[in-house]
C-alpha positions in Angstrom: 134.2 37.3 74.0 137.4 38.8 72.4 135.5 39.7 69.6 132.5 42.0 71.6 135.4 43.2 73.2 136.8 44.3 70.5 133.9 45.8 69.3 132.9 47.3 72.0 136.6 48.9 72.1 136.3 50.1 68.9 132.6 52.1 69.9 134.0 53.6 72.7 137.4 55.2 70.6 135.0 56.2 68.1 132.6 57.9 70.0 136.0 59.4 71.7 136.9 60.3 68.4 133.9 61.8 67.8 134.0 63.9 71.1 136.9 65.2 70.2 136.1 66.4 66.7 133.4 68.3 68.4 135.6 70.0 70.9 138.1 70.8 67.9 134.8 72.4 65.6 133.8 74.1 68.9 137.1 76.1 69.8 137.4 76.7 66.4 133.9 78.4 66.4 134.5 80.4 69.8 137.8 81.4 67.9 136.0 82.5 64.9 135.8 85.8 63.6 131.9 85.7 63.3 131.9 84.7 66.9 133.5 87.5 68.3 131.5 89.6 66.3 128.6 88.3 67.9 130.0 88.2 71.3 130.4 92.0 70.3 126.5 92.8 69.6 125.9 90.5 72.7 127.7 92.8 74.9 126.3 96.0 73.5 122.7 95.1 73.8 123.4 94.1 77.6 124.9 97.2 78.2 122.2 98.9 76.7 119.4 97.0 78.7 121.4 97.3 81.8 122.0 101.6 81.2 118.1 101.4 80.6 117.4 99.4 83.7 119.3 101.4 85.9 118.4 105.2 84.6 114.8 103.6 85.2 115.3 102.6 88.0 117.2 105.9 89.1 114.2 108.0 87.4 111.8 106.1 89.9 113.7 106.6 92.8 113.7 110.1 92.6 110.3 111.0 91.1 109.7 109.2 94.1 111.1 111.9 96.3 110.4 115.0 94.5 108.4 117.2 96.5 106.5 118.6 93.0 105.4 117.9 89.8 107.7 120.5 88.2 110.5 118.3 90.3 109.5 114.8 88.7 109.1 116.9 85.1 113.1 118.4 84.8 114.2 115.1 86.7 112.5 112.9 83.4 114.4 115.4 81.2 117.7 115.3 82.3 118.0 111.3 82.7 116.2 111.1 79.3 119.3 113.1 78.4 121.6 111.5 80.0 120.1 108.1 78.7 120.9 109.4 74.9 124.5 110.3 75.6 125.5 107.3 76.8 123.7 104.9 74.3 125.6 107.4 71.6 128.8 106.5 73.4 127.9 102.9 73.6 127.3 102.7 69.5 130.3 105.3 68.7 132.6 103.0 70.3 130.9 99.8 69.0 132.0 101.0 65.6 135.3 101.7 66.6 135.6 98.5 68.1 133.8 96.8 64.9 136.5 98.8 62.6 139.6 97.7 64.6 138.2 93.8 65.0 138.3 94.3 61.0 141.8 95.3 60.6 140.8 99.0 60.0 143.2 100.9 61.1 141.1 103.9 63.4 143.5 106.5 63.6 143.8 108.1 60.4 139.6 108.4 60.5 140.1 109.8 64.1 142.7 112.5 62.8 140.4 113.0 59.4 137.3 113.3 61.9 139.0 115.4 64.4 140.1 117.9 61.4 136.6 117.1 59.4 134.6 117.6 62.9 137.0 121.0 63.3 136.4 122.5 60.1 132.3 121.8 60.1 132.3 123.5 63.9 133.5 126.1 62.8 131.5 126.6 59.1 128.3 125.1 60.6 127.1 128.1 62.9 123.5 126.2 63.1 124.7 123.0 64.4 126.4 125.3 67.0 124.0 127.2 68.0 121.9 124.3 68.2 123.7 122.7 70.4 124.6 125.8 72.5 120.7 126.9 72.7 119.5 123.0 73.3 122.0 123.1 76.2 120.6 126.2 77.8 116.7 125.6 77.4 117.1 122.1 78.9 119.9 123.1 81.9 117.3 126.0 82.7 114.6 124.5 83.0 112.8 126.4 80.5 110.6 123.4 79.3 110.3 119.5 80.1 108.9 116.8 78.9 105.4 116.6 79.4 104.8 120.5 79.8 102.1 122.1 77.4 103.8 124.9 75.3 103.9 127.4 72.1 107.2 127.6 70.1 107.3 129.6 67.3 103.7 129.7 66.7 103.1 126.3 67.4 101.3 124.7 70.8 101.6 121.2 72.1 102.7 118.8 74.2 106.0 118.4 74.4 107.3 114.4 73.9 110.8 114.6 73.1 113.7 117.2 74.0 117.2 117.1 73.2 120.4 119.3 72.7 119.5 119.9 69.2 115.5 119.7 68.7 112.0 120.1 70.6 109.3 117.5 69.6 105.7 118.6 69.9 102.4 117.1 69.7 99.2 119.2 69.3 95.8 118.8 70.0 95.2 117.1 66.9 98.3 114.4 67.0 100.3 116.5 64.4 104.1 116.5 65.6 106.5 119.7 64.9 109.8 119.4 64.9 111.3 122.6 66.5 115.5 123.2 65.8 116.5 124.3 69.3 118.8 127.4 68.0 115.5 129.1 66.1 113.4 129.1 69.1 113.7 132.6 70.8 110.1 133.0 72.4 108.9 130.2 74.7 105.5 130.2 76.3 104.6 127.2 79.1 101.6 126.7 80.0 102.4 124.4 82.7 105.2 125.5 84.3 104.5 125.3 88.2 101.1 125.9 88.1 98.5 126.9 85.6 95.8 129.4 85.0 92.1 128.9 84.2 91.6 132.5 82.7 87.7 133.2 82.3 85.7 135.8 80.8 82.3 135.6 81.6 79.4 138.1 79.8 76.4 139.0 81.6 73.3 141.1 80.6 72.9 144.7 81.3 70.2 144.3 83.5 71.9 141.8 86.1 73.8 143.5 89.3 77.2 143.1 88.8 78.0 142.7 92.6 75.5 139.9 92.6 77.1 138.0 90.1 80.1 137.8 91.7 78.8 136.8 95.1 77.6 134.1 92.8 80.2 133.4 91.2 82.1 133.0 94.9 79.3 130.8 95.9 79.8 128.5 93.2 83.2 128.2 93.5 83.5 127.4 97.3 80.7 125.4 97.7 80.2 123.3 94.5 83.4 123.6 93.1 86.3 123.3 95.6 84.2 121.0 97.3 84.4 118.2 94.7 86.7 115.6 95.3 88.3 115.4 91.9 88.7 119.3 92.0 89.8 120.0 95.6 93.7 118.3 94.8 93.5 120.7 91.2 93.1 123.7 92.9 95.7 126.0 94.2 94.6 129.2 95.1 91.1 130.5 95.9 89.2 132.6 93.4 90.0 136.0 92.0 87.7 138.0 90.7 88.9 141.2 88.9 85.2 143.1 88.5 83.6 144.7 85.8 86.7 145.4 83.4 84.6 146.3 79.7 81.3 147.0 77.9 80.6 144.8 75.1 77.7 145.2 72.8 75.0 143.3 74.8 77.2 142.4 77.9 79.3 143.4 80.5 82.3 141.3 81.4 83.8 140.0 84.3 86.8 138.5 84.2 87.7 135.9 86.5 91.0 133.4 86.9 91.8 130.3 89.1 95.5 129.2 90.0 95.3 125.2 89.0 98.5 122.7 89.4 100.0 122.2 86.2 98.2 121.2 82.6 94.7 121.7 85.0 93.2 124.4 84.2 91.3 123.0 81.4 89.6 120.3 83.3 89.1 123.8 85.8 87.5 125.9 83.6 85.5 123.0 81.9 83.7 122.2 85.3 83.5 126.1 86.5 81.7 126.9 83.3 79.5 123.7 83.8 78.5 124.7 87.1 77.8 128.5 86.4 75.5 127.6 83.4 73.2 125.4 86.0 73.6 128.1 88.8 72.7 131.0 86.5 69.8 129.0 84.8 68.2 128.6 88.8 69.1 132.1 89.8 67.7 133.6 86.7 70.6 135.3 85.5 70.9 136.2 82.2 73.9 135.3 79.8 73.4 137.1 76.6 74.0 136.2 72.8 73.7 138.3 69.9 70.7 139.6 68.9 69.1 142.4 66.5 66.4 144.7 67.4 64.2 144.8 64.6 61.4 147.8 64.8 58.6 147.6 62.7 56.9 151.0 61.6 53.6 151.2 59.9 53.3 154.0 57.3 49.9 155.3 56.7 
């Protein structure tokens, strides 16, 4: 029995031993240099989910609440602003933090930074005027994310927008990137409501005062009246007349206040329903043609 004892004794200080070794390897791990550095990266990415989380849920909230779509538009740009800034502060002063946790001493790169970042302000007028033009386009509310816009001679969609560049996306996926200090003419499309601007050529022969009791017709009582048009709409029709002669037409000219980025889907069914209407009421919608005369010489 003294023996198992002993044995037995001898299992339990090892295992003890054993335990001990263990706490020894694990406070010299949590000590370790590696291990703050992970605890480092740890930290950042929670912050980063949780600045994320709560601009989200912030964004939400007050798309919520805004009254119009122009509202929920400049409130998506400015926290997607916001958003960047602060993950750039997050990162700067990771690496800050990452330099000093390597015995790099920080202030002679601040000083060299501060004199470096002085000296390219001041020679780097683009960067500048980048900055200072970014600033104004986005505090103004001269575009947002998600309006429809031409920039230089480009159109698209516009996906990003920051202090220093304007990403847009066309109708056929191509992306431009537009430097915010060499825009000087913007045109929206969709800023607070849109405009489904027609043109519509009719033959010689029709009454132009009929046509546009027709053209009323349509657009109260087929148009207006659907309900995936009725919520598009924003103002009734307005008809300008008979404003030129063309070659085998006359032209009316006709336009349709829409919410934003709706006048296409507008104007697509509007045309649709004036092509069925004229068809039944046996007006005519001219193309281009030749008169050819034939003479017979005797």
């Amino acid at each position: 029995m003294d023996i198992l004892g002993q044995e037995i004794t001898q299992i339990i200080n090892g295992v003890v031993k054993r335990f001990d070794e263990l706490a020894k390897m694990s406070d010299a791990v949590a000590s370790s240099f590696w291990f703050d550095i992970f605890l480092m990266i740890l930290v950042l990415i929670l912050l980063i989910k949780i600045t994320d989380f709560i601009i989200s849920k912030i964004q939400k909230h007050l798309s919520a609440k805004a009254n119009s779509f122009e509202s929920r538009k400049q409130t998506v740009t400015m926290l997607g602003l916001i958003k960047n800034i602060i993950f750039t502060f997050l990162a700067i002063s990771f690496i800050f933090v990452l330099l000093d946790k390597f015995k790099i001493n920080i202030k002679p790169i601040l000083a060299t930074a501060g004199v470096a970042g002085l000296a390219i302000g001041f020679a780097s007028k683009r960067f500048v005027e980048d900055i200072i033009e970014g600033f104004i386009i986005i505090s103004s509310g001269q575009i947002r994310i998600g309006d429809y816009v031409e920039i230089n001679g480009k159109k698209g969609t516009v996906e990003k927008l920051d202090l220093k560049m304007v990403t847009l996306r066309d109708i056929n996926g191509n992306v431009h990137f537009i430097r915010s200090g060499l825009i000087e003419i913007i045109t929206n499309y969709t800023s607070k409501y849109s405009v489904a601007f027609m043109e519509l050529g009719v033959s010689y022969n029709e009454d132009p005062d009929r046509v546009i009791n027709v053209l009323k017709d349509i657009f109260h009582n087929q148009l207006k009246t659907q309900p995936n048009m009725k919520d598009k709409i924003i103002e009734d029709i307005e008809i300008s007349g008979l404003t030129s002669f063309e070659d085998s037409s006359i032209i009316i000219r006709t336009k349709i206040k829409t919410q934003p980025k709706m006048q296409w889907a507008v104007q697509f069914e509007f045309n649709k329903l004036i092509l069925e209407r004229f068809k039944r009421e046996n007006i005519e919608i001219p193309y281009n043609y030749v008169n050819a005369l034939v003479k017979n010489v005797d």
